[in-house]
ZADOZA-275528 format. One record per residue (C-alpha): residue in three letters; x, y, z. Coordinates in pm, whole numbers. Example, Ala and Ser with C-alpha at 12.3 -4.5 7.8 and 13.67 -1.06 7.14 Angstrom:
<nodes>
<node><type>ALA</type><X>1230</X><Y>-450</Y><Z>780</Z></node>
<node><type>SER</type><X>1367</X><Y>-106</Y><Z>714</Z></node>
</nodes>
This chain:
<nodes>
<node><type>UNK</type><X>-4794</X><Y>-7047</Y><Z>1620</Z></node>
<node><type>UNK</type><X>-4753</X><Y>-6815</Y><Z>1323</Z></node>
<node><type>UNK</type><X>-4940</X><Y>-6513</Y><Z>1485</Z></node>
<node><type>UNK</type><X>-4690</X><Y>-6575</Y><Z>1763</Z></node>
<node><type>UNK</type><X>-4375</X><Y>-6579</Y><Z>1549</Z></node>
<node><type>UNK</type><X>-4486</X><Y>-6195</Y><Z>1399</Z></node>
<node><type>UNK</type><X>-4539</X><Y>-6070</Y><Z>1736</Z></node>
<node><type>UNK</type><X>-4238</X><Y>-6224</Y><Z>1888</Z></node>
<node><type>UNK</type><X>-4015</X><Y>-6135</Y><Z>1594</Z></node>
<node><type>UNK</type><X>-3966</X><Y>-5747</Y><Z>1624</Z></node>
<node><type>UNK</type><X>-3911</X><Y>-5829</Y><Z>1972</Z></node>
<node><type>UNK</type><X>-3616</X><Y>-6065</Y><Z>1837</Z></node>
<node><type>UNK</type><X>-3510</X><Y>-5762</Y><Z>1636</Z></node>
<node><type>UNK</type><X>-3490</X><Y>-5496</Y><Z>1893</Z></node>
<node><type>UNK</type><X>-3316</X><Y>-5712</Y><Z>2100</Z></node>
<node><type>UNK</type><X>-3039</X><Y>-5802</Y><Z>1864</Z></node>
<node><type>UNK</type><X>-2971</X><Y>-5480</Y><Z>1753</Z></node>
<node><type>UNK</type><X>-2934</X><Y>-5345</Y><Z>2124</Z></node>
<node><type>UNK</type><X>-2644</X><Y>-5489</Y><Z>2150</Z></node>
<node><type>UNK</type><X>-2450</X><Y>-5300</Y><Z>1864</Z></node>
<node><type>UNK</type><X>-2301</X><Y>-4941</Y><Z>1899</Z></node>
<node><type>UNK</type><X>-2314</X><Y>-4683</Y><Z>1670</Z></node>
<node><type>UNK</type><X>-1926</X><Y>-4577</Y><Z>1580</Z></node>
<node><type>UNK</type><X>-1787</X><Y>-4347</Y><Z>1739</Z></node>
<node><type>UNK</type><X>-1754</X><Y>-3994</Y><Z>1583</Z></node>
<node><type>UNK</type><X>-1405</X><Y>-3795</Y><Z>1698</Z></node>
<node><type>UNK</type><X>-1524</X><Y>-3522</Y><Z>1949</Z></node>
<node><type>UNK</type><X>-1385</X><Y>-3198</Y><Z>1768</Z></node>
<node><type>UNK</type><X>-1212</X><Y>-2915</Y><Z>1935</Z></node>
<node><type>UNK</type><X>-1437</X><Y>-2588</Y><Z>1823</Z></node>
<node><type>UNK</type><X>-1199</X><Y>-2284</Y><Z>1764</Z></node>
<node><type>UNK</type><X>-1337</X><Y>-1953</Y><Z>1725</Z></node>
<node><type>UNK</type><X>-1078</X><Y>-1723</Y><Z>1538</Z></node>
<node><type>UNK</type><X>-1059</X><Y>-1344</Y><Z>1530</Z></node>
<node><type>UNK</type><X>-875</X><Y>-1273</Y><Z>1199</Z></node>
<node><type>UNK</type><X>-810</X><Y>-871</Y><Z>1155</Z></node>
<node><type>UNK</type><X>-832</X><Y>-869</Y><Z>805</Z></node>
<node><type>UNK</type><X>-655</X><Y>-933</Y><Z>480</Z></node>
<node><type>UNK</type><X>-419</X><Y>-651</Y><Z>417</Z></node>
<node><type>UNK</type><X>-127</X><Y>-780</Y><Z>273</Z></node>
<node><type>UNK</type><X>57</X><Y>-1071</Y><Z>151</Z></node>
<node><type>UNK</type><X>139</X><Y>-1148</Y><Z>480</Z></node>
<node><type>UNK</type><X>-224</X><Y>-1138</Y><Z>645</Z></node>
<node><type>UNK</type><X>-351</X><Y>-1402</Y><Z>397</Z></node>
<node><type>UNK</type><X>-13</X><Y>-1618</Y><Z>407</Z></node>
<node><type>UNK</type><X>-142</X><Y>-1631</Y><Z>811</Z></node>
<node><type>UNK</type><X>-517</X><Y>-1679</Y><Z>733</Z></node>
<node><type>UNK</type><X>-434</X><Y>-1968</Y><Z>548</Z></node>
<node><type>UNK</type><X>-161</X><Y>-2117</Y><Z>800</Z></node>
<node><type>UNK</type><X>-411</X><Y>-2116</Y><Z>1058</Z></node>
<node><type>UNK</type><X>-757</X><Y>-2240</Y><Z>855</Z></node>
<node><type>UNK</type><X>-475</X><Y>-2556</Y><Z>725</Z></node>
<node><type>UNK</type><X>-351</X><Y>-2686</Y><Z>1053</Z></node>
<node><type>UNK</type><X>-708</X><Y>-2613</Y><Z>1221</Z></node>
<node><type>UNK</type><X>-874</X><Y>-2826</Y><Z>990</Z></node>
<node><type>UNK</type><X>-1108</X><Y>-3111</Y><Z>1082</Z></node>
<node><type>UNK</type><X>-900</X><Y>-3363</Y><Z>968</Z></node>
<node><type>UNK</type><X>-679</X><Y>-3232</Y><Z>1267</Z></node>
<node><type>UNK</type><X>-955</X><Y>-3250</Y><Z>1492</Z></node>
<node><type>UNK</type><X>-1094</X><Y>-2876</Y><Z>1500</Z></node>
<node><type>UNK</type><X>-1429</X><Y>-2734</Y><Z>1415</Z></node>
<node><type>UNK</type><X>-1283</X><Y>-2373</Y><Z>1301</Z></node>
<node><type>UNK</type><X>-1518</X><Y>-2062</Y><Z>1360</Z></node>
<node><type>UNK</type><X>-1341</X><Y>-1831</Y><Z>1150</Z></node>
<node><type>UNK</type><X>-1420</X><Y>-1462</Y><Z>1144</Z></node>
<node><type>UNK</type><X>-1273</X><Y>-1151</Y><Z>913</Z></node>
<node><type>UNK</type><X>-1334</X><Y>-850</Y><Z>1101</Z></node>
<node><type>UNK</type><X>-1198</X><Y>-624</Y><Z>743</Z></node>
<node><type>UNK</type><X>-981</X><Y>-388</Y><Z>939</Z></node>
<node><type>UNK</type><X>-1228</X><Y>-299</Y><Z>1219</Z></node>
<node><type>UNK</type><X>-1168</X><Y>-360</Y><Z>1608</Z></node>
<node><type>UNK</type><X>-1518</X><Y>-354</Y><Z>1665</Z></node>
<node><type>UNK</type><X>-1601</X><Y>-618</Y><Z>1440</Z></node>
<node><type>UNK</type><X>-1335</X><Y>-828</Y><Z>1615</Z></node>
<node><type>UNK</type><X>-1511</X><Y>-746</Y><Z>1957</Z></node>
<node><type>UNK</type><X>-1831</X><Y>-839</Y><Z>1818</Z></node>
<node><type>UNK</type><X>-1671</X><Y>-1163</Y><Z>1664</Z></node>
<node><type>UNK</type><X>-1524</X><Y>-1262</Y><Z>2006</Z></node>
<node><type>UNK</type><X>-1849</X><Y>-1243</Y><Z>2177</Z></node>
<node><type>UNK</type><X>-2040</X><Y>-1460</Y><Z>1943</Z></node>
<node><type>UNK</type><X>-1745</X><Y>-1724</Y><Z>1986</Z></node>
<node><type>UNK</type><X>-1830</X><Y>-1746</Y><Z>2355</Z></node>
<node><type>UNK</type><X>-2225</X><Y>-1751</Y><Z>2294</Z></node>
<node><type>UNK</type><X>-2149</X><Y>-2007</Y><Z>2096</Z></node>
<node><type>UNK</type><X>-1967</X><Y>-2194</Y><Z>2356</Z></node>
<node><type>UNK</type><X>-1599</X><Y>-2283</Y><Z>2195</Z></node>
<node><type>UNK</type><X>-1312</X><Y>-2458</Y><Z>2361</Z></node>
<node><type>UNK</type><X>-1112</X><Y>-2202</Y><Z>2270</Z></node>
<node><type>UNK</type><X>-1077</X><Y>-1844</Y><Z>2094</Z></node>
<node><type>UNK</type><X>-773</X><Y>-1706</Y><Z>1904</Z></node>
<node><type>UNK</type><X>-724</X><Y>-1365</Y><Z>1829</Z></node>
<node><type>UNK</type><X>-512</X><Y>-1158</Y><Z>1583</Z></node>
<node><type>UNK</type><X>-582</X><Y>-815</Y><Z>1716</Z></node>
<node><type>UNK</type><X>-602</X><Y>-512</Y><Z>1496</Z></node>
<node><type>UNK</type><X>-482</X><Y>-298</Y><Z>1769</Z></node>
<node><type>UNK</type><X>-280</X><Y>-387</Y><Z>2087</Z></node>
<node><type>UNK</type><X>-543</X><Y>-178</Y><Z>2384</Z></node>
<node><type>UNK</type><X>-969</X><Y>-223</Y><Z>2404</Z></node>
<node><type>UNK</type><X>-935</X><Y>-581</Y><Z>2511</Z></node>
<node><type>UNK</type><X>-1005</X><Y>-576</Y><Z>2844</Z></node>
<node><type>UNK</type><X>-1354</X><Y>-570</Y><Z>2891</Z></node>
<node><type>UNK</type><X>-1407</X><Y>-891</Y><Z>2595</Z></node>
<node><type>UNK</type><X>-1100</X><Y>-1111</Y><Z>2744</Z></node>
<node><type>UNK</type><X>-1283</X><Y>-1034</Y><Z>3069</Z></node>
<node><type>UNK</type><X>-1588</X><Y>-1247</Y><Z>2936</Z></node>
<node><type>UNK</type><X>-1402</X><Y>-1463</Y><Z>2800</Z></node>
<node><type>UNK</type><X>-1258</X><Y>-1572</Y><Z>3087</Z></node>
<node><type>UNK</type><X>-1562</X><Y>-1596</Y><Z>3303</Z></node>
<node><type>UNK</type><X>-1706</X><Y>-1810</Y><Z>3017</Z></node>
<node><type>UNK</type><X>-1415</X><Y>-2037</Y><Z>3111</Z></node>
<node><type>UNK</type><X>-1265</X><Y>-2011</Y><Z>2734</Z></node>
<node><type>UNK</type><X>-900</X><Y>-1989</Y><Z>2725</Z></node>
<node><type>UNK</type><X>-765</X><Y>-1713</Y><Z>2491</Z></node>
<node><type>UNK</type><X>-478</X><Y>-1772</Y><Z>2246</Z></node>
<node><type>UNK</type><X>-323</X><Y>-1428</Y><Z>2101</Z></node>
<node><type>UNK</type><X>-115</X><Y>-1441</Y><Z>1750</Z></node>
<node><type>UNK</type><X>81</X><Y>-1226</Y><Z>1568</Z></node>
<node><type>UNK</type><X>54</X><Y>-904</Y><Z>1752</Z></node>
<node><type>UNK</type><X>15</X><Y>-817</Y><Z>2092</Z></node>
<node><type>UNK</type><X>-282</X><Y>-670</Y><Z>2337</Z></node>
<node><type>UNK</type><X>-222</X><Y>-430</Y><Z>2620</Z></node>
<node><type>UNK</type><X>-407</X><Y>-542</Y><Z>2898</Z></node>
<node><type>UNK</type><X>-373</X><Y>-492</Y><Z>3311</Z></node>
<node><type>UNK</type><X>-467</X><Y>-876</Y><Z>3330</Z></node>
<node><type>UNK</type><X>-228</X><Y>-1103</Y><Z>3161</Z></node>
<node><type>UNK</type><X>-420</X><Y>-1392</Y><Z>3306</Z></node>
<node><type>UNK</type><X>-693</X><Y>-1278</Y><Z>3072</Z></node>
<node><type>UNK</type><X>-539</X><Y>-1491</Y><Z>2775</Z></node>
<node><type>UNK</type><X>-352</X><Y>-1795</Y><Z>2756</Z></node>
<node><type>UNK</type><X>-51</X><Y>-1725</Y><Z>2595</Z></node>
<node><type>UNK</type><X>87</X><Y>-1503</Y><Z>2280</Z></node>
<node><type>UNK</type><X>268</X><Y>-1625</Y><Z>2032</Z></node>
<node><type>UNK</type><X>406</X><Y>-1413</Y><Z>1736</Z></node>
<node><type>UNK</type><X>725</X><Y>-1231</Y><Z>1566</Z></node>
<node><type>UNK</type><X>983</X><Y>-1011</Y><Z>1800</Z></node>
<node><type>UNK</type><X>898</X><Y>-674</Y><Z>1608</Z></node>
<node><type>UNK</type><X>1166</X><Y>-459</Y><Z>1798</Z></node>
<node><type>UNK</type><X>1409</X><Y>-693</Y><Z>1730</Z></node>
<node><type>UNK</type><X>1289</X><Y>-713</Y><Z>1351</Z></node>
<node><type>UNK</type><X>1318</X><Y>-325</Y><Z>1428</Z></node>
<node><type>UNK</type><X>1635</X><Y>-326</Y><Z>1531</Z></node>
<node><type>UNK</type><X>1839</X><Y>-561</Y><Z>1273</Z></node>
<node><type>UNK</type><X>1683</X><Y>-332</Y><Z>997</Z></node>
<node><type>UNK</type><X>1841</X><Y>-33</Y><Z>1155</Z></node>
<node><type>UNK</type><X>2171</X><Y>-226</Y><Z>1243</Z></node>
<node><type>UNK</type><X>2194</X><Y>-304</Y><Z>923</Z></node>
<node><type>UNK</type><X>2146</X><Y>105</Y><Z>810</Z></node>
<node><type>UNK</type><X>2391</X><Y>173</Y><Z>1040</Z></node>
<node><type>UNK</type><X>2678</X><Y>-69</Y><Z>903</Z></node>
<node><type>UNK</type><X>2561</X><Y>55</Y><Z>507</Z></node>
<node><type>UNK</type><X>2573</X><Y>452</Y><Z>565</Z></node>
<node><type>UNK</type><X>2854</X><Y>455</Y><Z>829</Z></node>
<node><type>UNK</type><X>3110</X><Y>661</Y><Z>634</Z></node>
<node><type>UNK</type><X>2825</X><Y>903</Y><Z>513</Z></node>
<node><type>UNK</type><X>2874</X><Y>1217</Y><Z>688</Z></node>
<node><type>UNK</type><X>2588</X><Y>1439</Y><Z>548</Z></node>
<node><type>UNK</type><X>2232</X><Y>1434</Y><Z>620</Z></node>
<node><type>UNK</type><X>2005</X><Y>1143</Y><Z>568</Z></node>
<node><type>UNK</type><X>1697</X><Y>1202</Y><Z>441</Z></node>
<node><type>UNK</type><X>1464</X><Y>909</Y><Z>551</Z></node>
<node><type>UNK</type><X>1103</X><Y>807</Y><Z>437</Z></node>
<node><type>UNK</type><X>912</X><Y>645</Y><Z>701</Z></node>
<node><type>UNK</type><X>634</X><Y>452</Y><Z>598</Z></node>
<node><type>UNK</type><X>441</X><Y>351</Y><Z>930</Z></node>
<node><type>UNK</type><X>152</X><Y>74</Y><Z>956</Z></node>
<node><type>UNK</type><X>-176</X><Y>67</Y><Z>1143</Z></node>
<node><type>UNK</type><X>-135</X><Y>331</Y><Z>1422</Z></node>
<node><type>UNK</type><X>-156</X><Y>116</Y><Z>1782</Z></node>
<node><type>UNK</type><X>-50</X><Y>-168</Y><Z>1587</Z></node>
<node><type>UNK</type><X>244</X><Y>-421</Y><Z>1786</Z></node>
<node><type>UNK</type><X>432</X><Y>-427</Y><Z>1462</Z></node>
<node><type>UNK</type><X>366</X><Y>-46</Y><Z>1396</Z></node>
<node><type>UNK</type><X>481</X><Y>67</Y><Z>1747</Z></node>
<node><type>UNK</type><X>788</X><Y>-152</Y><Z>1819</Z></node>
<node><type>UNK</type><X>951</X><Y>-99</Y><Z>1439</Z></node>
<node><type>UNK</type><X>909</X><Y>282</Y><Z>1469</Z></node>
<node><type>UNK</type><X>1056</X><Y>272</Y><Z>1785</Z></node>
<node><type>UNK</type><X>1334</X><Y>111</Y><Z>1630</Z></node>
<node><type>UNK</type><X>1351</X><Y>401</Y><Z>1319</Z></node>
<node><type>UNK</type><X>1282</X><Y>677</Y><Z>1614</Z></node>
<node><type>UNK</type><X>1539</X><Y>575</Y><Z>1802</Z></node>
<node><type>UNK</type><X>1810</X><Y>571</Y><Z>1592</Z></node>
<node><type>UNK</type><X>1710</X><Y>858</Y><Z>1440</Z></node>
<node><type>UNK</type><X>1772</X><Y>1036</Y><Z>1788</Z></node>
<node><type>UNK</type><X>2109</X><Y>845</Y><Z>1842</Z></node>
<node><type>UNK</type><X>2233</X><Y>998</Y><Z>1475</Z></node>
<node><type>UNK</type><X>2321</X><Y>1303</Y><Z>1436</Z></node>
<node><type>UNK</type><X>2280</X><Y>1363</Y><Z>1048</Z></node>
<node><type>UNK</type><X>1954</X><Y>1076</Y><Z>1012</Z></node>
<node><type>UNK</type><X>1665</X><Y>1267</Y><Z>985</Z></node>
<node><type>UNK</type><X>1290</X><Y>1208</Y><Z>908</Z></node>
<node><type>UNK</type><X>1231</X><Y>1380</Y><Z>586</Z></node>
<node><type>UNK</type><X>848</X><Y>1242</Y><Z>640</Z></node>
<node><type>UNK</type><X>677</X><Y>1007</Y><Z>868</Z></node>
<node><type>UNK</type><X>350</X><Y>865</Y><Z>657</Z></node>
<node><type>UNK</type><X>77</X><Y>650</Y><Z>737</Z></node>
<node><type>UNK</type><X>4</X><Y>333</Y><Z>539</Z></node>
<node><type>UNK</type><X>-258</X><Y>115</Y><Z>713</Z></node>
<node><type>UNK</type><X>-28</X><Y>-182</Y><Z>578</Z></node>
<node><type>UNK</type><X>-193</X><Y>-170</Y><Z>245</Z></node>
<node><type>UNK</type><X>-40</X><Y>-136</Y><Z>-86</Z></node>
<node><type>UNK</type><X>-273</X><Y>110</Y><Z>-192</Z></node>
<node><type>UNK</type><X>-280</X><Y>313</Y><Z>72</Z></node>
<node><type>UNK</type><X>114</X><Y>309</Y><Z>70</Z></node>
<node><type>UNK</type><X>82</X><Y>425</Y><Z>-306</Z></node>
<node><type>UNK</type><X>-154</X><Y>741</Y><Z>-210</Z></node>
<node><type>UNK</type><X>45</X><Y>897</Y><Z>74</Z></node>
<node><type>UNK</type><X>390</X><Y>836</Y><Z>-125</Z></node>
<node><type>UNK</type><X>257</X><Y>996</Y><Z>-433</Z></node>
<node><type>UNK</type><X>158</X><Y>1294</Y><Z>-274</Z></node>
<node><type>UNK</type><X>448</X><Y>1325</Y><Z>-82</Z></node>
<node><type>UNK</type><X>673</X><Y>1312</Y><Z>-343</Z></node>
<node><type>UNK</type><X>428</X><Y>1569</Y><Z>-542</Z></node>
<node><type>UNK</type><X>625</X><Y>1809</Y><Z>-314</Z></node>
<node><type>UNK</type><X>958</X><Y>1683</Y><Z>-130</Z></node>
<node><type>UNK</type><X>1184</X><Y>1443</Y><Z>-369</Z></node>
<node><type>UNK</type><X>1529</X><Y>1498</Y><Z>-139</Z></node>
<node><type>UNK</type><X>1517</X><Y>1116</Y><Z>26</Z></node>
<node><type>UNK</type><X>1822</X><Y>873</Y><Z>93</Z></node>
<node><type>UNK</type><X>1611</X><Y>602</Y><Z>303</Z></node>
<node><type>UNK</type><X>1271</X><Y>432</Y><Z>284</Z></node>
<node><type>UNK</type><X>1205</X><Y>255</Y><Z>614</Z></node>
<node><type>UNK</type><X>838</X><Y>81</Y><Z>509</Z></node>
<node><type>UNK</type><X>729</X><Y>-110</Y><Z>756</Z></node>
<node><type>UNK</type><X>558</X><Y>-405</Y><Z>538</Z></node>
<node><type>UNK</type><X>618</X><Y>-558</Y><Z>201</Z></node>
<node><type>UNK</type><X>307</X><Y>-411</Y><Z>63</Z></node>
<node><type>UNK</type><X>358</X><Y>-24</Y><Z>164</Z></node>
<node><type>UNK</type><X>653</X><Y>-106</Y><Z>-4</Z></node>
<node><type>UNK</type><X>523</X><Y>-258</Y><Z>-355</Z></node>
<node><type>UNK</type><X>329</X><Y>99</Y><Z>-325</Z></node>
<node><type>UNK</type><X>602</X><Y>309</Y><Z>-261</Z></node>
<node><type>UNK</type><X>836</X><Y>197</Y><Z>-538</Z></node>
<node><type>UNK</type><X>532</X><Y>245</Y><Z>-775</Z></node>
<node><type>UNK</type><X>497</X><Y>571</Y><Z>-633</Z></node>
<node><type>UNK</type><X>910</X><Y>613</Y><Z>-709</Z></node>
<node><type>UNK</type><X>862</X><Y>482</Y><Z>-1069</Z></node>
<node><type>UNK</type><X>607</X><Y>754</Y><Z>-1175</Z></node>
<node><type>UNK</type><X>820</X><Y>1043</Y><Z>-1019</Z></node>
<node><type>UNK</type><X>1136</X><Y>889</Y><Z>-1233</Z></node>
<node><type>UNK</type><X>1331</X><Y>816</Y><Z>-880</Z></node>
<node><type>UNK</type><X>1595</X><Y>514</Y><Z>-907</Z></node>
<node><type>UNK</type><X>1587</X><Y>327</Y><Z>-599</Z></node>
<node><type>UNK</type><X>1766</X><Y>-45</Y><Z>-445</Z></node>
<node><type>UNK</type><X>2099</X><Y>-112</Y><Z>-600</Z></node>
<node><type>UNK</type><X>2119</X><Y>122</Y><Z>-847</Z></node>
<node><type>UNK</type><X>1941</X><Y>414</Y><Z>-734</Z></node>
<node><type>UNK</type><X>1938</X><Y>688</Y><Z>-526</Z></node>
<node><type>UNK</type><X>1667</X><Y>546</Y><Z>-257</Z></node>
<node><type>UNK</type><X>1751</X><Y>299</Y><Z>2</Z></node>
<node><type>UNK</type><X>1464</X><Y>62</Y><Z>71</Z></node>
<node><type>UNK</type><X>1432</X><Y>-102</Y><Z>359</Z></node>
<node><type>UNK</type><X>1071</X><Y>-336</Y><Z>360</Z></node>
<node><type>UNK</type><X>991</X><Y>-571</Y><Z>607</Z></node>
<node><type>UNK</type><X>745</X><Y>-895</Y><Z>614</Z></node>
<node><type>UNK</type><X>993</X><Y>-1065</Y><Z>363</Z></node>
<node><type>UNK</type><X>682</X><Y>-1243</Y><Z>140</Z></node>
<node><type>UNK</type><X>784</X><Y>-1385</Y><Z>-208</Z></node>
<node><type>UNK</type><X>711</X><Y>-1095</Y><Z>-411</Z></node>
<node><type>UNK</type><X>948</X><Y>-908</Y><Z>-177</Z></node>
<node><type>UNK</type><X>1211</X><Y>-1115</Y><Z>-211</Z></node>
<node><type>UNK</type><X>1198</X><Y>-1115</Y><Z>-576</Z></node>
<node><type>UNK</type><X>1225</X><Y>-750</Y><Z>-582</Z></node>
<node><type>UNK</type><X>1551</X><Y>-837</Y><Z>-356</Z></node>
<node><type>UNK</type><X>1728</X><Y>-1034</Y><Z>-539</Z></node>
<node><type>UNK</type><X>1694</X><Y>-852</Y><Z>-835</Z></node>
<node><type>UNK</type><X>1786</X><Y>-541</Y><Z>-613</Z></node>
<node><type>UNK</type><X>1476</X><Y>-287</Y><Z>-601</Z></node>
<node><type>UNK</type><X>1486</X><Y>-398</Y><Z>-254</Z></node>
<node><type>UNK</type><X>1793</X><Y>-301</Y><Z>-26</Z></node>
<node><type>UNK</type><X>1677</X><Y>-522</Y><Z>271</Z></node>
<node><type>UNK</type><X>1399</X><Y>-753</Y><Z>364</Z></node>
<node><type>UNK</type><X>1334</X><Y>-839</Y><Z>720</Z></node>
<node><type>UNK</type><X>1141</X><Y>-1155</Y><Z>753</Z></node>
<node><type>UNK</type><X>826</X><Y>-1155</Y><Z>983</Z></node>
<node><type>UNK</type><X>694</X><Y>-1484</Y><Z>997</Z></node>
<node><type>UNK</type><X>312</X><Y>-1533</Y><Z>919</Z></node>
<node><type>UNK</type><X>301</X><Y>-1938</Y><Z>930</Z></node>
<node><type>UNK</type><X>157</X><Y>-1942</Y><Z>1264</Z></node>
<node><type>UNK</type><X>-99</X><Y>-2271</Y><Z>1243</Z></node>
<node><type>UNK</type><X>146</X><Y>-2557</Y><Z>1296</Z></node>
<node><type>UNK</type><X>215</X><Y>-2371</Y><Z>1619</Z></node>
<node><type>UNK</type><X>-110</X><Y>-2291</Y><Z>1762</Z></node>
<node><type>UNK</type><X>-212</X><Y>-2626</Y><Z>1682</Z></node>
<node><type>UNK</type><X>49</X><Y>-2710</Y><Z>1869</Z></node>
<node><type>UNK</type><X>-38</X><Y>-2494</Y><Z>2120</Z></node>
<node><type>UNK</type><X>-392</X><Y>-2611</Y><Z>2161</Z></node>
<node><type>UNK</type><X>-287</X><Y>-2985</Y><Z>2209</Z></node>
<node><type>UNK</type><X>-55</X><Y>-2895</Y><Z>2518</Z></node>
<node><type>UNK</type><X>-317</X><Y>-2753</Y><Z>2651</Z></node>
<node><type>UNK</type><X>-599</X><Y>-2988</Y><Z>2623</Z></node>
<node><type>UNK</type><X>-311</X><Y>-3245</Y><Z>2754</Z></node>
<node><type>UNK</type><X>-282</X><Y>-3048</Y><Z>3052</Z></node>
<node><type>UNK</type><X>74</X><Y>-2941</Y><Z>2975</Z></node>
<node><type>UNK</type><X>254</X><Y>-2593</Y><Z>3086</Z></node>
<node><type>UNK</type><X>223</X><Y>-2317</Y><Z>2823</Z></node>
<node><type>UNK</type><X>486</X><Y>-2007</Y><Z>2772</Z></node>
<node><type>UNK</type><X>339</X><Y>-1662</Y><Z>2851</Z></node>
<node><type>UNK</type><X>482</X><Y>-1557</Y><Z>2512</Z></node>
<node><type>UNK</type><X>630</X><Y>-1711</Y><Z>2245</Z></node>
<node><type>UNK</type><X>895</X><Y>-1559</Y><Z>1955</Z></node>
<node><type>UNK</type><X>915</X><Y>-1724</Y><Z>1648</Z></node>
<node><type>UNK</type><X>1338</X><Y>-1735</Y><Z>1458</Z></node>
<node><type>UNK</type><X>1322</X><Y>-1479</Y><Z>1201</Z></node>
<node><type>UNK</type><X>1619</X><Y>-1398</Y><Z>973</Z></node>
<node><type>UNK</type><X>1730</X><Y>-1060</Y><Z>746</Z></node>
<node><type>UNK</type><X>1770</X><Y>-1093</Y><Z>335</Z></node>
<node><type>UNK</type><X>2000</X><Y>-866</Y><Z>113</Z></node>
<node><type>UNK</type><X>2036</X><Y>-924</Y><Z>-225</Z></node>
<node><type>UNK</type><X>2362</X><Y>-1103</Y><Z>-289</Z></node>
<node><type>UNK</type><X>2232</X><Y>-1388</Y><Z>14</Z></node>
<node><type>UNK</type><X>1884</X><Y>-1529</Y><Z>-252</Z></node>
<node><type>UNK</type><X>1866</X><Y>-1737</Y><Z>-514</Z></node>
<node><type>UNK</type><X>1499</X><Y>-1847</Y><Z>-725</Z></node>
<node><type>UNK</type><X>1552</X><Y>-2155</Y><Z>-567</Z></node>
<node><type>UNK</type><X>1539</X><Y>-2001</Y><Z>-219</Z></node>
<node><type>UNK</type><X>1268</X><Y>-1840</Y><Z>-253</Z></node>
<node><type>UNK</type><X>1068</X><Y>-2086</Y><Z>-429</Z></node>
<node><type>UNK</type><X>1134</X><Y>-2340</Y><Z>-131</Z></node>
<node><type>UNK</type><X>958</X><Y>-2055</Y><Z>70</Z></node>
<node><type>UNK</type><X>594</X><Y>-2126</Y><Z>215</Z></node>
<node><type>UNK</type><X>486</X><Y>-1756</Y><Z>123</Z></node>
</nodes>
């Protein structure tokens, strides 16, 4: 009877226990993401958005990739996504064209692209999902509104600085187009320089220093991010140049980060046009309407808003995510 018991037992035992489940473990979404870089302010104010709200406490397995300023290392980073096998890529392109051919694969992987912050050229559409990001004309044009309004009664020439970003970049092309623009609608605005700054701060330094080595007869900076900016005015500061308020330099910066604003309000900085960079919330967002099977926009503009001086307060600006 014993010897029976000890064979029967483990029996008894694997029997029992087939009746119990193992808990369930939440299936996560995997998320392969093409960051460009970190730049600026601005760049890592997005990086973080996005690594926060795709978190695996909010049901992602985030694939996150820094391709340090180079396309190719974006291509390279989209490719591995789809070997990989991901539910879904996003993508902050460095450059708007050369996404054809990748998005191509994508698709035929059956991975759904998701584009943020700027924009890619393509002859498809149907080769992403959907783009979501800032409305850089219109950041574009309320800067130059707003030049317009300030140096209305100034009749002679207006000498104006243009600090551009990454050449083929959606926030480089549509705010110069802004600047070029109404520099051909004005008679007396002219470019005394057009520079390129990569959207760094260091970068924006160099190529202001030198120019300023040799031309020092400028009414207007027009920099197209907060960072260029912080350059430039340390650039101004060496050559002995006033500038904002007080000085002889208008400067016009745009990204509208807290260090930015600071300079604003205590008025180094003539005008700040925001450009969003707290993109997460929304492509998390974005991601759950389509897993649900929902309709997505082609693109989507997030609310931006202008600063001046006299409209911040600490307090403001403190309450400010970045």
């Amino acid at each position: 009877m014993k010897k029976l018991l000890s064979l029967l037992l483990p029996l008894l035992l694997l029997l029992s226990g087939c009746g119990s489940q193992p808990p369930q473990v939440p299936q996560l979404t995997r998320v392969g993401f093409s960051q460009l870089g970190a730049e600026s302010d601005w760049r890592v104010a997005n990086t973080a958005s996005m690594m926060e709200s795709l978190s695996e406490e909010n049901g992602y397995e985030l694939l996150y990739e820094n391709a340090k300023q180079r396309q190719a290392n974006q291509l390279a980073a989209v490719r591995n996504f789809i070997v990989q096998g991901v539910d879904i890529i996003v993508i902050a392109p460095l450059e708007e064209t050369g996404w054809d051919a990748v998005l191509q694969e994508a698709k035929n992987a059956d991975i759904p692209v998701l584009i943020v912050d700027r924009e890619v050229a393509v002859e498809d559409t149907e080769l992403y999902l959907t783009q979501i990001g800032s409305d850089f004309l219109t950041e574009g044009l309320q800067a130059v509104h707003w030049l317009e309004e300030t140096l209305k009664q100034r009749e002679e020439p207006v000498n104006i600085l243009h600090i551009q970003g990454t050449y083929g970049a959606t926030a480089q092309l549509l705010r110069t187009k802004a600047i070029e623009d109404a520099v051909d609608a004005h008679e007396n605005w002219r470019f005394a320089g057009q520079l390129s700054g990569d959207f760094t701060e260091s970068k924006g330094y160099e190529v202001v220093r030198d120019f300023l080595a040799e031309h020092r007869d400028i009414d207007v900076i027009y920099s197209e991010n907060d960072n260029m900016t912080f350059g430039a005015m340390r650039a101004l500061d060496e050559a002995g140049i006033r500038y904002g308020l007080d000085g002889d330099v208008i400067i016009v910066s745009f990204d509208a980060v807290h260090r930015a604003l600071e300079q604003c309000m205590a008025g180094k900085i003539n005008l700040c046009v925001e450009c969003n960079p707290l993109h997460g919330p929304r492509v998390d967002e974005l991601i759950q309407q389509y897993l649900a099977g929902q309709a997505i926009p082609k693109q989507i503009f997030v609310e931006e808003q202008v600063f001046t001086p006299d409209m911040l307060t600490a307090e403001l600006i403190a309450a400010r995510a970045y």
